[in-house]
C-alpha positions as CSV (number, residue, x, y, z in Angstrom):
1,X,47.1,10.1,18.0
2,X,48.0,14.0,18.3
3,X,44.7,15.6,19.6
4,X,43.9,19.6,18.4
5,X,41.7,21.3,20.4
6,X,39.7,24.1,18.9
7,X,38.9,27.5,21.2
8,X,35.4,28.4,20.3
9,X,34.8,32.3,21.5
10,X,31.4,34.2,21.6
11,X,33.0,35.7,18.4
12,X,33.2,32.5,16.4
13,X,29.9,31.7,17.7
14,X,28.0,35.1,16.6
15,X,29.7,34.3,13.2
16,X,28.3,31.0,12.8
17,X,25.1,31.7,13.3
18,X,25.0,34.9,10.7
19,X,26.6,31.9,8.3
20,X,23.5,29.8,9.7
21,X,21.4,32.8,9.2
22,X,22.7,33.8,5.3
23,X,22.1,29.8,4.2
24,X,19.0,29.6,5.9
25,X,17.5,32.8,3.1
26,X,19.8,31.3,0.6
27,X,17.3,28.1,1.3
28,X,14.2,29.9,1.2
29,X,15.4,31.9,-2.2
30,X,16.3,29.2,-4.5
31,X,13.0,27.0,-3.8
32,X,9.3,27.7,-4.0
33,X,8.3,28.4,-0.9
34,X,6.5,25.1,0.0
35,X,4.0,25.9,3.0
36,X,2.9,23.2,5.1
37,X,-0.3,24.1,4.6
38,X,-2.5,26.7,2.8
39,X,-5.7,26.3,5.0
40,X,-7.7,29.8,4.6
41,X,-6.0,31.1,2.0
42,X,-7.6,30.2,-0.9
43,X,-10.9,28.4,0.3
44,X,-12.8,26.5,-1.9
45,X,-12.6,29.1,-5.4
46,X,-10.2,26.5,-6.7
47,X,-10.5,23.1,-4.8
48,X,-13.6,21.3,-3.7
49,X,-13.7,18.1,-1.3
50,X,-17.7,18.2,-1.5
51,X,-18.4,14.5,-3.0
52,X,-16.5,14.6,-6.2
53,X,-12.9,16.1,-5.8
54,X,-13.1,19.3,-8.1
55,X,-9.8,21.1,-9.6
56,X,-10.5,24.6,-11.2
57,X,-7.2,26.1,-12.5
58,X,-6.8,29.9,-12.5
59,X,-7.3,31.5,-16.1
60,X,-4.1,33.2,-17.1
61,X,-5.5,36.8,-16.4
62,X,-6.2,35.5,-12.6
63,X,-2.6,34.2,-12.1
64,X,-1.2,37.5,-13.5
65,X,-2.8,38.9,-10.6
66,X,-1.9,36.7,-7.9
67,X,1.0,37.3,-5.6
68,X,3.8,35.2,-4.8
69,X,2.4,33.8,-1.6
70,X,-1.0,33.3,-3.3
71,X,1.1,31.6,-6.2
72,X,2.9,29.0,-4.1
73,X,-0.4,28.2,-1.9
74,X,-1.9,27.6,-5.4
75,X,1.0,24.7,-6.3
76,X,0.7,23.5,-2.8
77,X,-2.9,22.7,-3.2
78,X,-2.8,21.4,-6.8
79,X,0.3,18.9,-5.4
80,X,-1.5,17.6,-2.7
81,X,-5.1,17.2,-3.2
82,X,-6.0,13.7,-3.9
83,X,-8.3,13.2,-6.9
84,X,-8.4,9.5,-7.5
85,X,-9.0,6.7,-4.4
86,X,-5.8,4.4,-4.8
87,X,-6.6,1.3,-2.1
88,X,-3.0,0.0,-2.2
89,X,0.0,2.1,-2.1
90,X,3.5,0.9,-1.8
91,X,6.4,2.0,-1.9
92,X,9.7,0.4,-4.5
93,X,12.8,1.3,-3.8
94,X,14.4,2.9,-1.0
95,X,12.6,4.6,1.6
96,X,14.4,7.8,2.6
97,X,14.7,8.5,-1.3
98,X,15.7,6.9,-4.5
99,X,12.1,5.3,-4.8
100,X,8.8,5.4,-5.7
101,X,5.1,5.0,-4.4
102,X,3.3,2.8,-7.0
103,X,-0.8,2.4,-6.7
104,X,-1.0,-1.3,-7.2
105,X,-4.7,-1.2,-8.4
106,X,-3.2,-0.2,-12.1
107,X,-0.2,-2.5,-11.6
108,X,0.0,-6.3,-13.1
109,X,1.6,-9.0,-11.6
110,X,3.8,-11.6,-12.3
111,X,4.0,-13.2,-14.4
112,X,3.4,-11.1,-17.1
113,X,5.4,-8.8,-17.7
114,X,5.2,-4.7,-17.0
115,X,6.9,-1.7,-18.7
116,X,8.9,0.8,-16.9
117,X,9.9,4.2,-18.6
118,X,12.0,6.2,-17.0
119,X,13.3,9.7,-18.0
120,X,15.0,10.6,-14.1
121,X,18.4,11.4,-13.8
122,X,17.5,13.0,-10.3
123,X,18.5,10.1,-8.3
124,X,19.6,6.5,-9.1
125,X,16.8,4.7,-9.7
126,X,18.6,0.6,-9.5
127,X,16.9,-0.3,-5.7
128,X,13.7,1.0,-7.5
129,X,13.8,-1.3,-10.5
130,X,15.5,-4.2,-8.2
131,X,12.1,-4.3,-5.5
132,X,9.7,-3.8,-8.5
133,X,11.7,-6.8,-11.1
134,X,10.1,-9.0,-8.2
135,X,6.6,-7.9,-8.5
136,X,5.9,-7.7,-12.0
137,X,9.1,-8.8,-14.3
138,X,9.9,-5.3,-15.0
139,X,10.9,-4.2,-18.5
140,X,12.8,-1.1,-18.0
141,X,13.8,1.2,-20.8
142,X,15.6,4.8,-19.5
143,X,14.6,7.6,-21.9
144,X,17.8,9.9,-22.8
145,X,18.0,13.6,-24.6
146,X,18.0,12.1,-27.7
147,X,14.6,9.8,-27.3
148,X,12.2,12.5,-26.8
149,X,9.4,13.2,-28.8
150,X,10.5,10.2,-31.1
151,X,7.8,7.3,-32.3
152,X,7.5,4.0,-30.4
153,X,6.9,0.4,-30.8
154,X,5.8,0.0,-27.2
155,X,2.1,0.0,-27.2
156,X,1.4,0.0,-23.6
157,X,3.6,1.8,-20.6
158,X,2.8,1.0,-17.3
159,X,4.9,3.4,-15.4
160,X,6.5,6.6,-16.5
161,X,9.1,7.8,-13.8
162,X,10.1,11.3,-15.0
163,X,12.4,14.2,-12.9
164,X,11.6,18.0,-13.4
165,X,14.4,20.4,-12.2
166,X,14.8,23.0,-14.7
167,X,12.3,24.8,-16.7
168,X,12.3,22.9,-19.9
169,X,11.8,19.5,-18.2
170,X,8.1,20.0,-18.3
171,X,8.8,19.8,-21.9
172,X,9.9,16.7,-22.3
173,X,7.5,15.5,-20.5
174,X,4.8,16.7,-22.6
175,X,6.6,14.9,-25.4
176,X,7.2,12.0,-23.7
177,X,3.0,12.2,-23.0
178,X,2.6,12.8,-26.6
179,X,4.8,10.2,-28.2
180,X,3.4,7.1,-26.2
181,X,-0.5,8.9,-26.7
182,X,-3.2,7.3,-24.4
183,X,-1.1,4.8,-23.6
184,X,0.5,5.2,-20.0
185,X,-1.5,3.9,-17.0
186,X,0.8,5.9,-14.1
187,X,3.2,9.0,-14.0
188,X,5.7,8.9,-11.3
189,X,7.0,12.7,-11.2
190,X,9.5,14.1,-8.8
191,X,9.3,18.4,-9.1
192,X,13.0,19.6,-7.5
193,X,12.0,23.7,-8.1
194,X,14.4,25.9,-9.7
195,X,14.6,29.4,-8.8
196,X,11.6,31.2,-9.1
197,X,10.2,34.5,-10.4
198,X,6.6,34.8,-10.5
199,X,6.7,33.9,-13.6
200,X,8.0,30.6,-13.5
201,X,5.4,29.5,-11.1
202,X,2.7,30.3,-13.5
203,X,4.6,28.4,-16.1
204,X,4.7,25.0,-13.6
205,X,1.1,25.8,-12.5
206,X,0.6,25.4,-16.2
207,X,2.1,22.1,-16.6
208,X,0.6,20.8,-14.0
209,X,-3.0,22.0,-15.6
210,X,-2.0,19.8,-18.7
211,X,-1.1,16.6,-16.2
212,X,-5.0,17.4,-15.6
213,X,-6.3,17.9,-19.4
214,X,-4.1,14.6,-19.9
215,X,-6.7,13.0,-17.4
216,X,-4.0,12.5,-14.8
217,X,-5.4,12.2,-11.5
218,X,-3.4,12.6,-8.4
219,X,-3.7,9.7,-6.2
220,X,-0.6,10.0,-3.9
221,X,2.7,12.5,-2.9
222,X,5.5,12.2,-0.8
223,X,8.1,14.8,0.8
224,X,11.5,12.8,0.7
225,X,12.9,14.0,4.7
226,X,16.5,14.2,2.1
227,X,14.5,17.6,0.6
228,X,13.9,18.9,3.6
229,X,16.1,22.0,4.2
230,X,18.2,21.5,7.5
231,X,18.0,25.2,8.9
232,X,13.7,25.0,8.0
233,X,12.3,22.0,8.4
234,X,8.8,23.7,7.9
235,X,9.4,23.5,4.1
236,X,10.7,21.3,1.5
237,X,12.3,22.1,-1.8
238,X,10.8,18.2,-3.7
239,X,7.9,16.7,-3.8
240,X,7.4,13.7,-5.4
241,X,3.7,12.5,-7.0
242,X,2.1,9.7,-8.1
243,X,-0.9,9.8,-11.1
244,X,-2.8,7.5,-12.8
245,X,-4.6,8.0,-16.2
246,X,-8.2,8.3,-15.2
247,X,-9.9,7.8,-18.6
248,X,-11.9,5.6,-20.8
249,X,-9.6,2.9,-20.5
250,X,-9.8,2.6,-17.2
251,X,-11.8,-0.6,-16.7
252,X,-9.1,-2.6,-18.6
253,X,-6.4,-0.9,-16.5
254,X,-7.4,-2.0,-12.9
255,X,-5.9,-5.0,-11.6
256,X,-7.9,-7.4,-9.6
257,X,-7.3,-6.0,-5.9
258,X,-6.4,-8.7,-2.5
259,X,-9.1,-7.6,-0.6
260,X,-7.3,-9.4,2.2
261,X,-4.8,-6.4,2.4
262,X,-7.9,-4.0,2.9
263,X,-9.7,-5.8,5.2
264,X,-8.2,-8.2,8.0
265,X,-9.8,-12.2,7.8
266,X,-11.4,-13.3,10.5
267,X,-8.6,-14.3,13.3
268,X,-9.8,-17.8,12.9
269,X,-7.5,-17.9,9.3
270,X,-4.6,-15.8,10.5
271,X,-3.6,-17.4,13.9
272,X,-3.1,-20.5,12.3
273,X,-0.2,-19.1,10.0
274,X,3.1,-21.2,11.5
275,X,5.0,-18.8,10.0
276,X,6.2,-15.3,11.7
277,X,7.3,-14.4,7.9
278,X,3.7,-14.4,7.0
279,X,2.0,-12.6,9.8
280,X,4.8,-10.1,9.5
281,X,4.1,-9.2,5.5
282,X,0.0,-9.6,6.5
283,X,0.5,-6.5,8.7
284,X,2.7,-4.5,6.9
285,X,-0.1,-5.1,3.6
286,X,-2.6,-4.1,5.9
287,X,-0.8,-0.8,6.9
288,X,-0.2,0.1,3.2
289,X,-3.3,0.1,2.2
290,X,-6.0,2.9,2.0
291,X,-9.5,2.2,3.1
292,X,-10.6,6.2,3.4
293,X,-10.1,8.8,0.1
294,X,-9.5,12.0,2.2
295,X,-9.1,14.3,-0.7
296,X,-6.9,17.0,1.0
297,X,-4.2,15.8,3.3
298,X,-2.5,18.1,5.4
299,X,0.8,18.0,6.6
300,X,0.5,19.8,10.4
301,X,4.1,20.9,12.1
302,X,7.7,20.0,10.7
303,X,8.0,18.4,7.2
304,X,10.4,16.0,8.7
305,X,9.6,13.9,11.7
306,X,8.1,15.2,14.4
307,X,5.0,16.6,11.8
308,X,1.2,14.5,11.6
309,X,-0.8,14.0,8.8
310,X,-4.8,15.0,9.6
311,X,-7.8,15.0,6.7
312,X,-8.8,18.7,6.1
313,X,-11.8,17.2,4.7
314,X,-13.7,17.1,7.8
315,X,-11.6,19.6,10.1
316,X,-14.7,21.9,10.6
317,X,-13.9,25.1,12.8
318,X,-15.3,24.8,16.3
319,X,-18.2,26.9,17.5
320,X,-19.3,27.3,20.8
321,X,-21.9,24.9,21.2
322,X,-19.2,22.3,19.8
323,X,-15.8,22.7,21.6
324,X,-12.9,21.0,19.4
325,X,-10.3,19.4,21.6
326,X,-7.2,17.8,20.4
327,X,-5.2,15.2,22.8
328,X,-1.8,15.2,21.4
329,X,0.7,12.1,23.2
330,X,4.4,12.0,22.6
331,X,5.6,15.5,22.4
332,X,10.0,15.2,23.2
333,X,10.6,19.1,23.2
334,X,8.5,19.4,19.8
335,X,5.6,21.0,19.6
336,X,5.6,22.3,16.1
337,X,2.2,19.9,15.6
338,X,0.3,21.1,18.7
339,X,0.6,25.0,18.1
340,X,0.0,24.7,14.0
341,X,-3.3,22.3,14.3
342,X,-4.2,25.0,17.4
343,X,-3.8,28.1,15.1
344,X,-5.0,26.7,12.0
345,X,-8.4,25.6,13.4
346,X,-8.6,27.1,16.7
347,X,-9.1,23.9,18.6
348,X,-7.7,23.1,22.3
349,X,-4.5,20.9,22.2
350,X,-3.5,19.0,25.4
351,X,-0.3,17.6,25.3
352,X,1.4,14.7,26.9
353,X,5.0,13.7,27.5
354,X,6.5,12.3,30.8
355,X,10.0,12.2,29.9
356,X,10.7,15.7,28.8
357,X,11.4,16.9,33.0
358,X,9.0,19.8,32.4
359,X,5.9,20.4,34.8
360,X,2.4,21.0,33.6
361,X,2.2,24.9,32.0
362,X,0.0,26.6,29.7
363,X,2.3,25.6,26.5
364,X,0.5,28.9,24.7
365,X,-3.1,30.6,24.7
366,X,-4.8,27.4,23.5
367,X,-1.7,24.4,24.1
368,X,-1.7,23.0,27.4
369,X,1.2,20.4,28.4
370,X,0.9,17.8,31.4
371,X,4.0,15.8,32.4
372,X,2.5,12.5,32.5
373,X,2.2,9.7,29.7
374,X,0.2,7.5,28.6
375,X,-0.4,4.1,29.2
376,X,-3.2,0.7,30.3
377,X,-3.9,2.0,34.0
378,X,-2.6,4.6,35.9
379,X,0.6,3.4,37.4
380,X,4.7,5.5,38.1
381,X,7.2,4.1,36.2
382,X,10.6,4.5,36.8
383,X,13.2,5.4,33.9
384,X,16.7,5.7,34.6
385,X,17.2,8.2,37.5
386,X,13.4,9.4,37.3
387,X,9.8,8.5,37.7
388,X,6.6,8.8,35.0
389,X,3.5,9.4,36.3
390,X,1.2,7.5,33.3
391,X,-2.3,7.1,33.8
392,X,-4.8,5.4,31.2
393,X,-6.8,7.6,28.4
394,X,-10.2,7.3,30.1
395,X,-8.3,8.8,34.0
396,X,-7.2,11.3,31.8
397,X,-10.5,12.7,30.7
398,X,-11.7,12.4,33.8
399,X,-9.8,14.5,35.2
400,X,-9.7,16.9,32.4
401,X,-13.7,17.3,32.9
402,X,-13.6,15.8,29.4
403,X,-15.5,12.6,29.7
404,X,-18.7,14.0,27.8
405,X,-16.3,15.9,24.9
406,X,-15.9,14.3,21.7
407,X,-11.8,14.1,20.7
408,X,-11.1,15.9,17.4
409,X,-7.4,14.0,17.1
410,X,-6.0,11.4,19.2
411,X,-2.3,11.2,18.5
412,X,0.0,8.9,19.9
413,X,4.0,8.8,19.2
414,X,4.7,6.9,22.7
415,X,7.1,4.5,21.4
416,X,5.9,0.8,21.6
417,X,3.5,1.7,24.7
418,X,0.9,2.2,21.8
419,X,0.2,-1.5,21.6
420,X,-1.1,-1.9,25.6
421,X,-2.4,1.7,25.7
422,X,-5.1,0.7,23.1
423,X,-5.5,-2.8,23.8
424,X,-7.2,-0.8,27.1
425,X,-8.4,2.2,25.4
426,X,-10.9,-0.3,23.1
427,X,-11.6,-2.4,26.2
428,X,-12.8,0.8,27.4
429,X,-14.8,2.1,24.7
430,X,-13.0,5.7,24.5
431,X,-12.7,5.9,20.5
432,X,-16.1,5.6,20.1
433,X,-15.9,9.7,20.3
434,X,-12.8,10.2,18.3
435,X,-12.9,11.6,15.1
436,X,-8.9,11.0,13.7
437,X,-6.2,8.7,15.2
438,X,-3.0,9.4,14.2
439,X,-0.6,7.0,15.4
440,X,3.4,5.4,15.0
441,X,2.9,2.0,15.3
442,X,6.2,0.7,16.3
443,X,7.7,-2.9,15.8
444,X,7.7,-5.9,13.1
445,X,4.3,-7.4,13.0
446,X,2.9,-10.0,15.3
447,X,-0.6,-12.0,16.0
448,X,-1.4,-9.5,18.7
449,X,-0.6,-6.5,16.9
450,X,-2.8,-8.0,14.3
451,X,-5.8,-8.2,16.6
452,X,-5.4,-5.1,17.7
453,X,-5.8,-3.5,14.0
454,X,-8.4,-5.7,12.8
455,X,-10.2,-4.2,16.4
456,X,-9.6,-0.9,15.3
457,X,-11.2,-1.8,11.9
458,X,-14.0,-3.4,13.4
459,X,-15.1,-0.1,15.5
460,X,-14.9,2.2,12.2
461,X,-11.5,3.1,12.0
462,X,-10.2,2.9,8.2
463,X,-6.6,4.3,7.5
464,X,-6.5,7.1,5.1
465,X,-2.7,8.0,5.1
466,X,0.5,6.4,5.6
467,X,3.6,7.0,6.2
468,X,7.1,5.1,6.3
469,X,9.4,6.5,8.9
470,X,12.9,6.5,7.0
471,X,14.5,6.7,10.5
472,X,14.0,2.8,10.8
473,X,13.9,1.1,7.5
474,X,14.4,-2.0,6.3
475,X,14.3,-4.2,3.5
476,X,12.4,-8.1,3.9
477,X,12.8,-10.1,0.6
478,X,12.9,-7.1,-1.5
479,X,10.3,-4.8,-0.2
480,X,10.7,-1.8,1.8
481,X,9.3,-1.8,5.1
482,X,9.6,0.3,8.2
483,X,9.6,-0.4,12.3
484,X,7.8,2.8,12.3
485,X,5.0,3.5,10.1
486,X,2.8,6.9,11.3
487,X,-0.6,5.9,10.1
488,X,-3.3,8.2,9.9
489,X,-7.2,6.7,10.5
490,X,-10.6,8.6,10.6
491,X,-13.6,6.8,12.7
492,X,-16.5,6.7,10.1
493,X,-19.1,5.4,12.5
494,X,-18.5,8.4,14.5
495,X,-19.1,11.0,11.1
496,X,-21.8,8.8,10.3
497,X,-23.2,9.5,13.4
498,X,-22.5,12.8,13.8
499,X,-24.2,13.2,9.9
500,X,-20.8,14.3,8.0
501,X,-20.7,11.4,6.2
């Protein structure tokens, strides 16, 4: 095979990256700019996590005012601020996109039968309708041009999947809304932004204002990592929601929840299951499932992986008399979580990663990095052609002088050494003091793994957010599943203690 070899010269390289450089602002002008976050710039005037999750939307004089910045913080807020406690979430369909998070409280089961509109020619929706046909003998009717705003027969919709990329989608949406009345238990709404002007935002804040008049209440959203532009991966230009209808029909909407998804039995049922099929889809239930409604979750460093999900709800700013300290495991040359959790609520981030080959520094004025990993006892391991220094979590704050300091965040990306890391760190009794544990749980599901949740459940920790990592996917019998799910837990003994709760 004739091999060409291509001379690369600092002149072709200056080039790319202006090319890099023009894409990268083509990017940022064609979608809403979606910041990770909006913490601080619009307080509480417009969303309340006090009890009660309240939503006050601008009057129109207000949003005349507002600037662009202000605008998009605005639709970040409204798109992510969780109104309605879903306990199980799962996901249909593929995982990276081309799929859908369903809150199975308001879903029936097989047998009978469950109707499926969809008006979404944004993505093919066949692995979707394939995974859900096995829960709930899908009926599945796609809307075209031609079917909106015409009467109905169907008297009852269970899930409306419906695609907004231009302006006059949100149209046919309210018409879709209108024909089928009271009638629709969830919304299933992916918003791909079209080019803004100031004015366009105002006119999708609006929409999303009659979502809320309609009694829609957010109860779940997800950034598909295919949105995610490849020169920023601080922003994204989809997001994809879940609603249900919140209204007086709500009673004969739920369904009948498994309560053994939410809480772990006793190990006395599940170590008797002969099967590794059924211990497997026990723990990937379990880590579906929501046991905490954090009402505003916030998406801290890169969209895509290598980002952490905390709960702003109880991500007070430190004082003096109450340092905040963040311990932050599993860093590989990314520390776009440490510095934005740092400089959004001031707190002190240590961070951990033996394999990276860099010696202990001051990472920035409040980021601190340490070479060494984490691990059961404090031990060298050798990888390849070097050695880890590792040491357990409890050695750690010792010699930190943090022994007597309550941990804001725990987070641990440490691939598979989770599992014997907190077999010893609840042996030890060091979560007692930790507020949030955000952690990637890698593997398949086995009795131990088990064990160790249904600890972590047992000590106060109740999962609030979860995420599938699209990086290892899979599909068992029709569901979508993941050897990596990020799952995001707040202690609520500790708040109780502490008298946040």
């Amino acid at each position: 095979m004739q091999r060409y070899r291509i001379r690369c010269t600092r002149k072709h390289i200056v080039l790319v990256a202006i090319v890099c450089l023009a894409l990268t602002g083509l990017v940022m002008k064609t979608h809403l700019v979606q910041r990770v976050h909006c913490v601080g710039v619009l307080g509480d005037r417009y969303i309340s996590y006090v009890k009660e999750t309240k939503i006050v939307f601008p009057t129109e004089t207000e949003l005349m005012g507002y600037d662009y910045n202000t605008l998009g913080c605005l639709y970040e807020m409204y798109t992510r601020t969780l109104q309605y406690h879903c306990r199980r979430v799962r996901r249909f369909g593929e995982i990276p996109r081309r799929g859908w998070y369903l809150c199975l409280d308001f879903l029936k089961t097989s047998p009978i039968n469950c109707t499926i509109v969809s008006a979404n020619p944004a993505f093919d929706e066949r692995s979707f309708v394939k995974h859900i046909q096995k829960y709930c003998n899908a009926n599945y009717k796609i809307l075209n041009n031609k079917d909106f705003g015409k009467t109905t027969l169907i008297e009852e919709i269970d899930v409306v999947t419906f695609s907004v990329t231009k302006v006059g989608d949100f149209d046919k949406l309210k018409k879709t809304l209108d024909t089928y009345d009271n009638n629709v238990r969830q919304l299933l709404l992916e918003i791909r932004p079209w080019d803004k002007s100031p004015s366009e935002v105002r006119n999708l804040l609006s929409s999303l204002e009659d979502l809320s008049r309609r009694d829609f209440k957010l109860v779940w959203f997800d950034i598909p990592y295919s949105c995610v532009p490849f020169f920023n991966n601080r922003e994204s230009s989809c997001i994809s929601l879940s609603y249900v209808r919140v209204n007086s029909k709500l009673g004969q909407f739920l369904v009948k929840t498994d309560t053994r998804s939410l809480v772990l039995p006793s190990p006395e049922i599940w170590v008797e299951f002969s099967r590794i099929e059924a211990v497997r889809s026990l723990y990937h239930e379990y880590l579906s499932t929501v046991q905490f409604h954090c009402k505003h979750v916030v998406r801290m460093g890169k969209v895509s992986d290598g980002g952490w999900d905390v709960c702003h709800d109880y991500m007070f700013m430190p004082s003096p008399t109450s340092p905040c300290i963040i311990y932050s495991f599993g860093i590989q040359n990314d520390f776009s979580f440490d510095n934005d959790i740092s400089n959004t609520y001031g707190c002190y981030v240590f961070s951990f990663d033996p394999s990276m080959g860099v010696s202990d520094h001051r990472h920035s004025e409040k980021v601190y990095f340490y070479n060494k990993g984490l691990y059961n006892k404090e031990t060298v391991v050798k990888r390849k052609n070097t050695y880890w220094h590792m040491d357990s979590l409890d050695g750690i704050r010792k010699q930190l002088n943090h022994v007597q300091t309550p941990i804001k965040i725990l987070k641990m990306d440490i691939e598979h050494s989770e599992w014997i890391s907190l077999k010893q760190i609840i042996d030890t009794g060091q979560l007692r003091d930790v507020e949030q544990l955000l952690i990637e749980f890698h593997g398949n599901g086995d009795k131990a793994k088990l064990m160790i949740l249904k600890r972590l459940y047992d000590i106060g920790f109740r999962i609030f957010w979860h995420h599938k990592n699209p990086y290892a996917a899979f599909y068992d019998d029709q569901i979508a599943r993941s050897r990596a799910n990020e799952i995001s837990f707040i202690n609520v003994d500790f708040l109780r203690q502490q008298g946040t709760l």
